[in-house]
N, CA, C, O and CB atoms as a CASP TS submission, in Angstrom:
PFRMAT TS
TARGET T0000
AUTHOR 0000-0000-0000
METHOD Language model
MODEL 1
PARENT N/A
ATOM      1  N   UNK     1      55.256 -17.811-106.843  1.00  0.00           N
ATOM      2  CA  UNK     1      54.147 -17.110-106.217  1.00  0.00           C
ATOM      3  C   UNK     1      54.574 -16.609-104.839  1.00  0.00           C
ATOM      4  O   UNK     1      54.888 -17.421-103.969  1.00  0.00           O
ATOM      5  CB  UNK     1      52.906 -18.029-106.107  1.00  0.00           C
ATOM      6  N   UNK     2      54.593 -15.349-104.627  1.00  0.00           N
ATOM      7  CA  UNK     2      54.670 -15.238-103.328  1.00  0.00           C
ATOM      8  C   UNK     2      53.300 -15.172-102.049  1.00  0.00           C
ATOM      9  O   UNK     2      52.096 -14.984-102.226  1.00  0.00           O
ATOM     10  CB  UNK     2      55.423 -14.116-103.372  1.00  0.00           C
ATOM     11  N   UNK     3      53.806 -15.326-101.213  1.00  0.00           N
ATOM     12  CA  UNK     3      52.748 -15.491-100.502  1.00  0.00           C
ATOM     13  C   UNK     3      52.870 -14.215 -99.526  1.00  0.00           C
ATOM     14  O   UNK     3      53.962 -13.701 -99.284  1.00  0.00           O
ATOM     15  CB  UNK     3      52.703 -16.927 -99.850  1.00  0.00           C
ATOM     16  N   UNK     4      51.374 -13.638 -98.863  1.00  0.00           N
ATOM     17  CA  UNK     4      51.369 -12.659 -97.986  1.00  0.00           C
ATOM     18  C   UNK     4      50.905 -12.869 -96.884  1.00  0.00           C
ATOM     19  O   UNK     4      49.970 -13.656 -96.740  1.00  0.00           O
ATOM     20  CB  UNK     4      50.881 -11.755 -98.349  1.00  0.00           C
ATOM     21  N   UNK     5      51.464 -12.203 -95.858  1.00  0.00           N
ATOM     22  CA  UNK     5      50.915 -12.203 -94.472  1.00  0.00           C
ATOM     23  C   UNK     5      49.358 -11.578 -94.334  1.00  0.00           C
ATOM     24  O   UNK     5      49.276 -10.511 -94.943  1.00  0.00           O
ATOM     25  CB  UNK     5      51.950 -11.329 -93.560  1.00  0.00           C
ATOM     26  N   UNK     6      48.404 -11.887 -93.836  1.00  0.00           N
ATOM     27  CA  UNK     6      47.360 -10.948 -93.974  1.00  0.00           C
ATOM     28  C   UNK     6      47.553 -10.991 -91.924  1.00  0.00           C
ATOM     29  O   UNK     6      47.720 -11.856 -91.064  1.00  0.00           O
ATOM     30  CB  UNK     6      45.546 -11.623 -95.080  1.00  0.00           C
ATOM     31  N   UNK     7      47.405  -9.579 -91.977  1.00  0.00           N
ATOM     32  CA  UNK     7      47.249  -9.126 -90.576  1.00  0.00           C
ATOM     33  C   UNK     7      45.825  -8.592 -90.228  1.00  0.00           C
ATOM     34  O   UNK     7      45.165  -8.015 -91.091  1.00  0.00           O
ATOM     35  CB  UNK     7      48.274  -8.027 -90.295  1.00  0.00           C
ATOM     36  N   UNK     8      45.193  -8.849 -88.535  1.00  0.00           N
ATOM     37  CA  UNK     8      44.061  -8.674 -88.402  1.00  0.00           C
ATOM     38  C   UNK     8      43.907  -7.942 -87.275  1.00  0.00           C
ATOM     39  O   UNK     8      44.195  -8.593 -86.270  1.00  0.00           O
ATOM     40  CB  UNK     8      43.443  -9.701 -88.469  1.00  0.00           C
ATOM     41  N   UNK     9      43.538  -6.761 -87.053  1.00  0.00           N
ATOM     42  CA  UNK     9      43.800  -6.079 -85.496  1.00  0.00           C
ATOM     43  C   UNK     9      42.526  -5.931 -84.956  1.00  0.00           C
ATOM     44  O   UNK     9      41.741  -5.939 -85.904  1.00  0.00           O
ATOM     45  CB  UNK     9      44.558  -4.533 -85.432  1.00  0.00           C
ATOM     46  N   UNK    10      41.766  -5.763 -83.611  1.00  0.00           N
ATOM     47  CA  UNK    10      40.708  -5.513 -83.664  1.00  0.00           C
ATOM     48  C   UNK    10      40.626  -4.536 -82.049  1.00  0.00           C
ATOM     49  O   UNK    10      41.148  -4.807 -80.968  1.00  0.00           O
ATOM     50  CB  UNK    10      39.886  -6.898 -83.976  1.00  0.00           C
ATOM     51  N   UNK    11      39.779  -3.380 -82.437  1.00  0.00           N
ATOM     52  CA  UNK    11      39.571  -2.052 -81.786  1.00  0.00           C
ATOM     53  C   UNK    11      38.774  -2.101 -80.765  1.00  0.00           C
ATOM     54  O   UNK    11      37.924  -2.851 -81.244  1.00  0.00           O
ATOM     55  CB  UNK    11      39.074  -1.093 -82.590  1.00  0.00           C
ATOM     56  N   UNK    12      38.244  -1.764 -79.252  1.00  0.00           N
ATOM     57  CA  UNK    12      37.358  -1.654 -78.784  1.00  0.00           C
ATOM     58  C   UNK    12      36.886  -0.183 -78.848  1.00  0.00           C
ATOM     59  O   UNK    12      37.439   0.917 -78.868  1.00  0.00           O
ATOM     60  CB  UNK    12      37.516  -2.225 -77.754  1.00  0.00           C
ATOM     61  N   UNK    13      35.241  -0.790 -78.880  1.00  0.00           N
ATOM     62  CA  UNK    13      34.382   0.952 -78.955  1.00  0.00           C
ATOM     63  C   UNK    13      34.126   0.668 -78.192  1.00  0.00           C
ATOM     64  O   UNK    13      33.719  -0.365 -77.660  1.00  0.00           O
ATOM     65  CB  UNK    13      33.270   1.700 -79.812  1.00  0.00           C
ATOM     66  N   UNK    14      34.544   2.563 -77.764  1.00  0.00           N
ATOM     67  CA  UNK    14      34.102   2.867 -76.487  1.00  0.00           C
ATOM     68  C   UNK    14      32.754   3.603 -76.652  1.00  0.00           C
ATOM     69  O   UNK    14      31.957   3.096 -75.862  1.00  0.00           O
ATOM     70  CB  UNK    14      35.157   3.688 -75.722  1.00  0.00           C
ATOM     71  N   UNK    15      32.329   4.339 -77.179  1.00  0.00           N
ATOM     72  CA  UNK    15      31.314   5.273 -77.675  1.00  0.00           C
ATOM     73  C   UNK    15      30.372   5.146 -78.865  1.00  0.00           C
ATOM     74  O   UNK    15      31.217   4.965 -79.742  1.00  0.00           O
ATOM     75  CB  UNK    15      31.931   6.304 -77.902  1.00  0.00           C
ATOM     76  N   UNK    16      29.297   5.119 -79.443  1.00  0.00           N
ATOM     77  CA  UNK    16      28.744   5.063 -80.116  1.00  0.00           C
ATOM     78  C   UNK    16      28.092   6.623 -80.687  1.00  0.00           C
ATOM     79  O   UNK    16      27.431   7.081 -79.755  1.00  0.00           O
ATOM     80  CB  UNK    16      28.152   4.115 -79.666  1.00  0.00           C
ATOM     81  N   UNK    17      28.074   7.146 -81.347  1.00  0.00           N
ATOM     82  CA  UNK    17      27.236   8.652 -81.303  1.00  0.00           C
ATOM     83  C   UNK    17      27.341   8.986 -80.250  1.00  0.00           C
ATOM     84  O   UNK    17      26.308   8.692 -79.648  1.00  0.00           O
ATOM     85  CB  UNK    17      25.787   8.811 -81.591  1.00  0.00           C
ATOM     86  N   UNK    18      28.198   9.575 -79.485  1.00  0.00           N
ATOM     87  CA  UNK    18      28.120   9.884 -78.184  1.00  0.00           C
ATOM     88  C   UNK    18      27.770   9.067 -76.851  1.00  0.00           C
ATOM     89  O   UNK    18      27.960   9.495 -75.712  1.00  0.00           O
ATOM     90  CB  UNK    18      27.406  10.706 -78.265  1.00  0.00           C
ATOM     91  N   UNK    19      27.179   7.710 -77.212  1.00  0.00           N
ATOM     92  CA  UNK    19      26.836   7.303 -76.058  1.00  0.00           C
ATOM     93  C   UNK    19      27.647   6.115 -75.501  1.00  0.00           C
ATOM     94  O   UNK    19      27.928   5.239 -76.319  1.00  0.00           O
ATOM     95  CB  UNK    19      25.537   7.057 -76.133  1.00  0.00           C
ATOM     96  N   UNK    20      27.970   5.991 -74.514  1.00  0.00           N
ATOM     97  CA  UNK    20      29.201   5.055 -73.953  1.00  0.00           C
ATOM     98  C   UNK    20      28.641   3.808 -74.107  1.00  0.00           C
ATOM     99  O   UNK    20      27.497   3.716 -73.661  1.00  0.00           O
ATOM    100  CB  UNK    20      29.711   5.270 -72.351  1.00  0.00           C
ATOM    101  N   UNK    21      29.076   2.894 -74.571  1.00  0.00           N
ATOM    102  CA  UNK    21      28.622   1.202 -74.878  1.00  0.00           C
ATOM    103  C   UNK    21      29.333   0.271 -73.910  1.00  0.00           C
ATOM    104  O   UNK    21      30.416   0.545 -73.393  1.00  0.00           O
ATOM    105  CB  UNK    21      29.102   0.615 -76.523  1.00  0.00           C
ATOM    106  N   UNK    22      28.733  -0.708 -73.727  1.00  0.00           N
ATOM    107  CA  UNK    22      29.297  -2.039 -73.180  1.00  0.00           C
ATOM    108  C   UNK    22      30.059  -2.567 -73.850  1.00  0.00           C
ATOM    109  O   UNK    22      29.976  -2.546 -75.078  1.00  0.00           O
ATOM    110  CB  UNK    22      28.517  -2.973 -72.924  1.00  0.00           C
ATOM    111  N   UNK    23      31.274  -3.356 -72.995  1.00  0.00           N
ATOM    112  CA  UNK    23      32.178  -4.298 -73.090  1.00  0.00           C
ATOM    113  C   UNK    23      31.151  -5.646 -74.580  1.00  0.00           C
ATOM    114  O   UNK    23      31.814  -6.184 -75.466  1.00  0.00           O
ATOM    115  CB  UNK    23      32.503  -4.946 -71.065  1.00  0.00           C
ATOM    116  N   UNK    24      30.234  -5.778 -74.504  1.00  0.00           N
ATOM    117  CA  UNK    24      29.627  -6.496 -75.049  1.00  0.00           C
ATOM    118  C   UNK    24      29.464  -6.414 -76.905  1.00  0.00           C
ATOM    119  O   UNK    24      29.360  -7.193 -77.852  1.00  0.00           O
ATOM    120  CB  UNK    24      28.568  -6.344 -74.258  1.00  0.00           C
ATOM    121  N   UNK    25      29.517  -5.125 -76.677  1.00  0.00           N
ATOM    122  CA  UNK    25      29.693  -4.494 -78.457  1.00  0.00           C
ATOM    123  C   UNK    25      30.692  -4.883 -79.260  1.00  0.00           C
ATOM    124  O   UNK    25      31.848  -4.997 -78.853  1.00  0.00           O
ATOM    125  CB  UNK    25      29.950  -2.973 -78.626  1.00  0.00           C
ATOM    126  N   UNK    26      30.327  -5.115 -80.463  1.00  0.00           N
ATOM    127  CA  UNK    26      31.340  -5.820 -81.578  1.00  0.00           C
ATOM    128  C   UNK    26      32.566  -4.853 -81.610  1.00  0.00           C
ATOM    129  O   UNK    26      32.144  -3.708 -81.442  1.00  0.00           O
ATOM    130  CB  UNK    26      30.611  -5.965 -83.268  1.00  0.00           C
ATOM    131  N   UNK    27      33.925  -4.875 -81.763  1.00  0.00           N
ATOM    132  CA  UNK    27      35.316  -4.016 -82.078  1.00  0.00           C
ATOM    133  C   UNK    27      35.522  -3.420 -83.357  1.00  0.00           C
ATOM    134  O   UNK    27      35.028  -4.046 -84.295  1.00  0.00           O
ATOM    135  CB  UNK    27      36.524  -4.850 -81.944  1.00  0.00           C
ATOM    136  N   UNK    28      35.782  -2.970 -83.473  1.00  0.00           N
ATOM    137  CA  UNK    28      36.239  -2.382 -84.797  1.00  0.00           C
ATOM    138  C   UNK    28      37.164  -3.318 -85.413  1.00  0.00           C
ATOM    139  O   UNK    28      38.046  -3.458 -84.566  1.00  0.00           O
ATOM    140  CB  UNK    28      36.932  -0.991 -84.650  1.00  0.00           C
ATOM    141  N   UNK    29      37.505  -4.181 -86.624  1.00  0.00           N
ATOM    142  CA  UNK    29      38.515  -4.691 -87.325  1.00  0.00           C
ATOM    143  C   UNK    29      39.444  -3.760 -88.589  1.00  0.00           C
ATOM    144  O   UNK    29      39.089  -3.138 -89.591  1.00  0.00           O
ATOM    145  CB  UNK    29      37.832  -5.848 -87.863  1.00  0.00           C
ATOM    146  N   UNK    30      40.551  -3.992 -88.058  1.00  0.00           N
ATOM    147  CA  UNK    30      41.648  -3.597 -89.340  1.00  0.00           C
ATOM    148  C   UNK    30      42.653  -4.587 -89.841  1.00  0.00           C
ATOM    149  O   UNK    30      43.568  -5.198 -89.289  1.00  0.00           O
ATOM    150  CB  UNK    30      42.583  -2.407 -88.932  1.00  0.00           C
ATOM    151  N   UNK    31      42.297  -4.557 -90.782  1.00  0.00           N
ATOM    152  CA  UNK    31      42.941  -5.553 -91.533  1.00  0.00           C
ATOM    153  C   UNK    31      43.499  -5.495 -92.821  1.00  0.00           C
ATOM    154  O   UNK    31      42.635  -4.988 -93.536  1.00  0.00           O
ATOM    155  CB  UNK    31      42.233  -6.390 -91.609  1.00  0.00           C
ATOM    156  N   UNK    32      44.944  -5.868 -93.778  1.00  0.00           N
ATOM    157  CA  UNK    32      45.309  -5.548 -94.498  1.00  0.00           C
ATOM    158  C   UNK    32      44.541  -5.637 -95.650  1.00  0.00           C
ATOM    159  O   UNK    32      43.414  -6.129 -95.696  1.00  0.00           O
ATOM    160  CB  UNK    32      46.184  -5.885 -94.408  1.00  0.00           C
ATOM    161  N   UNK    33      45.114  -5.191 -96.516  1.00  0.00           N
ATOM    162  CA  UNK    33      44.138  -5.144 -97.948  1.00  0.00           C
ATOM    163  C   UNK    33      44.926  -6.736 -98.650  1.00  0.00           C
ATOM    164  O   UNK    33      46.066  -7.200 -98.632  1.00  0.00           O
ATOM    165  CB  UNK    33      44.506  -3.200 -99.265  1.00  0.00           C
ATOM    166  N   UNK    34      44.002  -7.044 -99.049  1.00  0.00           N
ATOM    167  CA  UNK    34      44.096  -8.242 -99.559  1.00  0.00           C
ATOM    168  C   UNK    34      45.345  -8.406-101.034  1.00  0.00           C
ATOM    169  O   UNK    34      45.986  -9.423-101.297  1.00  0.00           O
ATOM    170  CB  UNK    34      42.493  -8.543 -99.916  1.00  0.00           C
ATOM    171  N   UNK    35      45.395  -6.886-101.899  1.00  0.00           N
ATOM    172  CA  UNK    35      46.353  -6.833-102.861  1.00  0.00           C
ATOM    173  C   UNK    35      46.998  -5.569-102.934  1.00  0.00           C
ATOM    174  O   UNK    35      47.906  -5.382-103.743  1.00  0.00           O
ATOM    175  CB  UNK    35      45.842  -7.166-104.054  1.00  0.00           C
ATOM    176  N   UNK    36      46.559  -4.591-102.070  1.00  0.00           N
ATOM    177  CA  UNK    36      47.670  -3.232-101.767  1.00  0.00           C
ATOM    178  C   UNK    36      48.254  -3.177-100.771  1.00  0.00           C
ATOM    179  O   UNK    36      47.509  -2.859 -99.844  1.00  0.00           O
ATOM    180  CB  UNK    36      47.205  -1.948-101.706  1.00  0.00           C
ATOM    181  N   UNK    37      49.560  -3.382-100.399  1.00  0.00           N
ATOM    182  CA  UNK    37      50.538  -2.641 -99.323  1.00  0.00           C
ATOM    183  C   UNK    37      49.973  -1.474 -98.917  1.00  0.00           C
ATOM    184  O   UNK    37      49.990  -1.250 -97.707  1.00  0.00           O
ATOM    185  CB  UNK    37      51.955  -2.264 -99.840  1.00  0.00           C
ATOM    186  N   UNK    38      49.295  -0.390 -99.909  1.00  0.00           N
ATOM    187  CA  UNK    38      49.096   0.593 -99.182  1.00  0.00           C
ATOM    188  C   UNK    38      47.998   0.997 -98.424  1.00  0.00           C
ATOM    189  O   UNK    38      48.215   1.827 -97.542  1.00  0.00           O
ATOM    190  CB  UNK    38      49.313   1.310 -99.762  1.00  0.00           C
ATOM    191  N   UNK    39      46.324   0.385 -98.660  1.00  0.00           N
ATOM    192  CA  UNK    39      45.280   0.377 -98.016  1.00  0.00           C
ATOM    193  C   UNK    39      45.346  -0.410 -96.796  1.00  0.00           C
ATOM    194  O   UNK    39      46.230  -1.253 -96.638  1.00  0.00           O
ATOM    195  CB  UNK    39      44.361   0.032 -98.788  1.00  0.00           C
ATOM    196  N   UNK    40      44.231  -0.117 -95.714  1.00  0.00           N
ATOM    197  CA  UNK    40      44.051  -1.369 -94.767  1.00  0.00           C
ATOM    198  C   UNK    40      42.007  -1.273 -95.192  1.00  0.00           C
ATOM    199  O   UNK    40      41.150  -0.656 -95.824  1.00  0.00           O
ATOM    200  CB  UNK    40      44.796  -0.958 -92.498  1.00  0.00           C
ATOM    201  N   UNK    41      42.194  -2.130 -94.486  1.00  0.00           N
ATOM    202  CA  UNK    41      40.180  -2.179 -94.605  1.00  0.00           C
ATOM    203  C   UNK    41      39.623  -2.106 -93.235  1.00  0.00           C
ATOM    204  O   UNK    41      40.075  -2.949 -92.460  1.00  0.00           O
ATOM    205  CB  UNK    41      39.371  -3.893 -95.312  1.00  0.00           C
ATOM    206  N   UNK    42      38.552  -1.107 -92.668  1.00  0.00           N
ATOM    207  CA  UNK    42      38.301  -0.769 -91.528  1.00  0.00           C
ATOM    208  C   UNK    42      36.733  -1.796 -92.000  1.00  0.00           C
ATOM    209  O   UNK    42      36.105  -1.824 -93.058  1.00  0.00           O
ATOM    210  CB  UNK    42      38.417   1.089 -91.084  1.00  0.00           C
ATOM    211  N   UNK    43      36.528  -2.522 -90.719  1.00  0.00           N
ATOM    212  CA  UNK    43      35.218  -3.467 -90.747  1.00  0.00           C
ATOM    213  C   UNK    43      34.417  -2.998 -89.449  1.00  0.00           C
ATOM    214  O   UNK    43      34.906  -3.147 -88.329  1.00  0.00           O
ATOM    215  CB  UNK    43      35.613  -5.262 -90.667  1.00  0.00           C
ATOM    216  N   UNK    44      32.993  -2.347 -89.682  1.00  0.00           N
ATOM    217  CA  UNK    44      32.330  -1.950 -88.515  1.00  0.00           C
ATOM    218  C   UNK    44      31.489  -3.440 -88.155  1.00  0.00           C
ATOM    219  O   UNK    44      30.792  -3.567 -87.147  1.00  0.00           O
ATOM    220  CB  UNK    44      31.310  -0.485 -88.817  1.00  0.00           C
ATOM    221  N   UNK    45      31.676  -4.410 -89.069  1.00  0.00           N
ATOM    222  CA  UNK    45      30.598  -5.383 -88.613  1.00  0.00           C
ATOM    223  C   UNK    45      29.249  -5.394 -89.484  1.00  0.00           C
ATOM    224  O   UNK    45      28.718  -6.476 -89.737  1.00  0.00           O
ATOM    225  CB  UNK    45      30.219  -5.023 -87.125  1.00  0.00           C
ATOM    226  N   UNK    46      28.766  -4.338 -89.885  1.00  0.00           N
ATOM    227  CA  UNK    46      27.493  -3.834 -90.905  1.00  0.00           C
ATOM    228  C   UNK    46      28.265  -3.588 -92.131  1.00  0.00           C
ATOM    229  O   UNK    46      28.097  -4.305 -93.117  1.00  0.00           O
ATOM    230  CB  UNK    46      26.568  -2.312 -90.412  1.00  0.00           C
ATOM    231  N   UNK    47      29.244  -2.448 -92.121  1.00  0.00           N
ATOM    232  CA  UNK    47      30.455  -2.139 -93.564  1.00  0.00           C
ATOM    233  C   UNK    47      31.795  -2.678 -93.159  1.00  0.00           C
ATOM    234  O   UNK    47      32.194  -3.379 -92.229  1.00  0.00           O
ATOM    235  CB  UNK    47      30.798  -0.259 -93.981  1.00  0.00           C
ATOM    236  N   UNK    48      32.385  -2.048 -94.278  1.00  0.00           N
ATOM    237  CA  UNK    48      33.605  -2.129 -94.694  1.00  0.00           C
ATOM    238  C   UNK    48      34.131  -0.738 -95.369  1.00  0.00           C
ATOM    239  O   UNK    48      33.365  -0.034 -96.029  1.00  0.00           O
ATOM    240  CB  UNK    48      33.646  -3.281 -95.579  1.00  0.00           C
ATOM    241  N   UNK    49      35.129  -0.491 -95.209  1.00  0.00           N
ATOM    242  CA  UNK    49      35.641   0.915 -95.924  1.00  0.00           C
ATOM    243  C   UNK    49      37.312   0.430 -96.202  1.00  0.00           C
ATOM    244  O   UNK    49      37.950  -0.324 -95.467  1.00  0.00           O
ATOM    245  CB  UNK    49      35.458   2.590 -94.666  1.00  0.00           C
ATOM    246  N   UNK    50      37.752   1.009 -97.320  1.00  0.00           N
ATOM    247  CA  UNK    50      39.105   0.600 -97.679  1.00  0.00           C
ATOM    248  C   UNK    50      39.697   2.058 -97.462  1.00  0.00           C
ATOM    249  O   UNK    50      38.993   2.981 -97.874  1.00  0.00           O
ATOM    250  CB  UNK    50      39.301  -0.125 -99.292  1.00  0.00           C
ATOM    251  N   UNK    51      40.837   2.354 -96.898  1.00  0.00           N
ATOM    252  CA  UNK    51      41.223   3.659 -96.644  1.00  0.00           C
ATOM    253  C   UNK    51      42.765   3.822 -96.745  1.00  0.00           C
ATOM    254  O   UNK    51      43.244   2.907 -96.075  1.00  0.00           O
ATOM    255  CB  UNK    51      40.710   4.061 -95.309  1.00  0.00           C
ATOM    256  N   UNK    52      43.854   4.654 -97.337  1.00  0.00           N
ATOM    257  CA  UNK    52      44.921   4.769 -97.224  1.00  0.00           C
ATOM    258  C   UNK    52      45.489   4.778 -95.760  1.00  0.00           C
ATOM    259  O   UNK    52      45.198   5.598 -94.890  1.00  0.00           O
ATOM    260  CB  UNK    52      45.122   5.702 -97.918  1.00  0.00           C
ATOM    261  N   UNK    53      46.655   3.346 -95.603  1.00  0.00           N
ATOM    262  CA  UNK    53      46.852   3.404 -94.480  1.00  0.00           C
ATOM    263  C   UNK    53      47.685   4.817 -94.035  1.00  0.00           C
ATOM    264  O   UNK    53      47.119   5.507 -93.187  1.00  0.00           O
ATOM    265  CB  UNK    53      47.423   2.178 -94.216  1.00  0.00           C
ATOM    266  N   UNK    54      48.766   5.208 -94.464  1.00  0.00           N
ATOM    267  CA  UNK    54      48.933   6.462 -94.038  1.00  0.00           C
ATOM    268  C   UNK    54      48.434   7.848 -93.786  1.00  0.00           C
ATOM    269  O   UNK    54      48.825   8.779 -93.082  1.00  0.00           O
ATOM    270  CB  UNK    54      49.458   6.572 -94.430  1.00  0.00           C
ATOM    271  N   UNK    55      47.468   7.669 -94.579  1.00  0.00           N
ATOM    272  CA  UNK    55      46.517   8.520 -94.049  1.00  0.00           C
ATOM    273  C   UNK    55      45.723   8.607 -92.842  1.00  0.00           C
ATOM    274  O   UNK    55      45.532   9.658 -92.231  1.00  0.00           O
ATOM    275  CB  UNK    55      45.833   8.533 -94.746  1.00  0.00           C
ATOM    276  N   UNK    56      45.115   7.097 -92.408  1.00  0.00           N
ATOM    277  CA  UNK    56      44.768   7.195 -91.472  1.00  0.00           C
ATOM    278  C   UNK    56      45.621   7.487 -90.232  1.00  0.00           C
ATOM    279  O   UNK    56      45.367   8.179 -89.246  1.00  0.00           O
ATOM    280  CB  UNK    56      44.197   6.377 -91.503  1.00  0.00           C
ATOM    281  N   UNK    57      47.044   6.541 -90.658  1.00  0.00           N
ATOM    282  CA  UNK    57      47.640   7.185 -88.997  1.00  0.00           C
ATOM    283  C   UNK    57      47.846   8.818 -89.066  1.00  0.00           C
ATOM    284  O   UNK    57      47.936   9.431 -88.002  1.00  0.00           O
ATOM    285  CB  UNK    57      49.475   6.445 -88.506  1.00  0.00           C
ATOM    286  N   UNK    58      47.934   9.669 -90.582  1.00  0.00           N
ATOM    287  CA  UNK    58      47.584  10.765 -90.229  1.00  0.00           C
ATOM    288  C   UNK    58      47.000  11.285 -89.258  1.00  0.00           C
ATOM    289  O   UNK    58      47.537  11.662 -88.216  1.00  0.00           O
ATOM    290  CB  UNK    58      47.187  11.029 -90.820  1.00  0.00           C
ATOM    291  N   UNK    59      45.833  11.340 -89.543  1.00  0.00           N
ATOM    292  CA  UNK    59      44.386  11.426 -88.885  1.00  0.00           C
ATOM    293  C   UNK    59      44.820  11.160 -87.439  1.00  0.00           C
ATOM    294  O   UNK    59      45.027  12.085 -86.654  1.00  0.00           O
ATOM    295  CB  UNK    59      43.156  10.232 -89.496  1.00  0.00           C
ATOM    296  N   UNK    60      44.949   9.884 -87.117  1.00  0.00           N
ATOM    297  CA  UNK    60      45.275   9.571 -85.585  1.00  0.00           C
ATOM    298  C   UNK    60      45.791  10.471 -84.828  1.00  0.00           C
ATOM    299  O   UNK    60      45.412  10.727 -83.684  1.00  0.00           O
ATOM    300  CB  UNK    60      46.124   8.590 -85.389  1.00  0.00           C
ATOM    301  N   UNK    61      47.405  11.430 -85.904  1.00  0.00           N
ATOM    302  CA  UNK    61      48.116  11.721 -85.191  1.00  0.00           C
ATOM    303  C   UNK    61      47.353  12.850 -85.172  1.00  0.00           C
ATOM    304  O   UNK    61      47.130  13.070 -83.982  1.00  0.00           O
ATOM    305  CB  UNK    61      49.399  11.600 -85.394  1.00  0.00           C
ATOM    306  N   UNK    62      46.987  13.434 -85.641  1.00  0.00           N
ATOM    307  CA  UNK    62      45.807  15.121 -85.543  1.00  0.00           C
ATOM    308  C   UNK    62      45.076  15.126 -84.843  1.00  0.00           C
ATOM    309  O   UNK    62      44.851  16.133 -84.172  1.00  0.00           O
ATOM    310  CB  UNK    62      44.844  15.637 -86.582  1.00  0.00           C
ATOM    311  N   UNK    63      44.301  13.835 -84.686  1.00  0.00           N
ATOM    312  CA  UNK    63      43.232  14.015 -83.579  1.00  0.00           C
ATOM    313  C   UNK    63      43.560  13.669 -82.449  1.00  0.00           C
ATOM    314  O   UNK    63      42.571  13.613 -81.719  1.00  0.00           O
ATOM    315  CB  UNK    63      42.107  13.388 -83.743  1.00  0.00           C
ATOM    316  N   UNK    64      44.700  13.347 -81.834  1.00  0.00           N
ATOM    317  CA  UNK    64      45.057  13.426 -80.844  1.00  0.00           C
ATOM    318  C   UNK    64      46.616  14.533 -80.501  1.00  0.00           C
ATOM    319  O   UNK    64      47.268  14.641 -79.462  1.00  0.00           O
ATOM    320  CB  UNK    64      45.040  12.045 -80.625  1.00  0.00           C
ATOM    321  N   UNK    65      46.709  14.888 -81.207  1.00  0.00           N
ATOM    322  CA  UNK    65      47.839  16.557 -80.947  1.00  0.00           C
ATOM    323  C   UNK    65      46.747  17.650 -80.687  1.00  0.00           C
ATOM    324  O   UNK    65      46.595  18.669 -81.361  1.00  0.00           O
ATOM    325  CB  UNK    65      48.983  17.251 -82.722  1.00  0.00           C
ATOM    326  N   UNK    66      45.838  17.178 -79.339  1.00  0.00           N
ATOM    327  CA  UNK    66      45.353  18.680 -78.960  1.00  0.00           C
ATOM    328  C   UNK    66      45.303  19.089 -77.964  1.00  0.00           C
ATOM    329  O   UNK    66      45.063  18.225 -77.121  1.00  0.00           O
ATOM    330  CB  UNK    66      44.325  19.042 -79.211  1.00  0.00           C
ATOM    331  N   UNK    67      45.458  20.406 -77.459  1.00  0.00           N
ATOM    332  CA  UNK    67      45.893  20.445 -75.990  1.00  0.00           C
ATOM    333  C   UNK    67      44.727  20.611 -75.020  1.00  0.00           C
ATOM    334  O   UNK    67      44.934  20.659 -73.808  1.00  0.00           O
ATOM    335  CB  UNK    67      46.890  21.622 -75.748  1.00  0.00           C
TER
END
């Protein structure tokens, strides 16, 4: 049996719908997928969403390449 690392990262929000939040607000969690290498699972605290991790750092890198 092998065994897996499960990794757990967690995000601070800064913004909500536009509106700037306190230090006090829950983080965003990312965390691996429990049986794909290739998903991670984004946790708002209310959901969960499973999303291709390369895709998302896609995304990252697009939304921040702007001048």
């Amino acid at each position: 049996m092998v065994h897996k690392v499960r990794s757990s990262n967690e995000i601070n929000v800064y913004e909500h719908n536009g509106k700037e939040l306190q230090f006090t607000e829950k983080p965003l969690k990312v965390t691996s997928h429990w049986n794909r290498e290739e998903f991670v699972i984004i946790d708002t605290g209310t959901e969960t969403f499973t999303v291709l991790a390369d895709a998302l750092k896609v995304a990252i890198e697009n939304a921040t390449n702007v001048e």
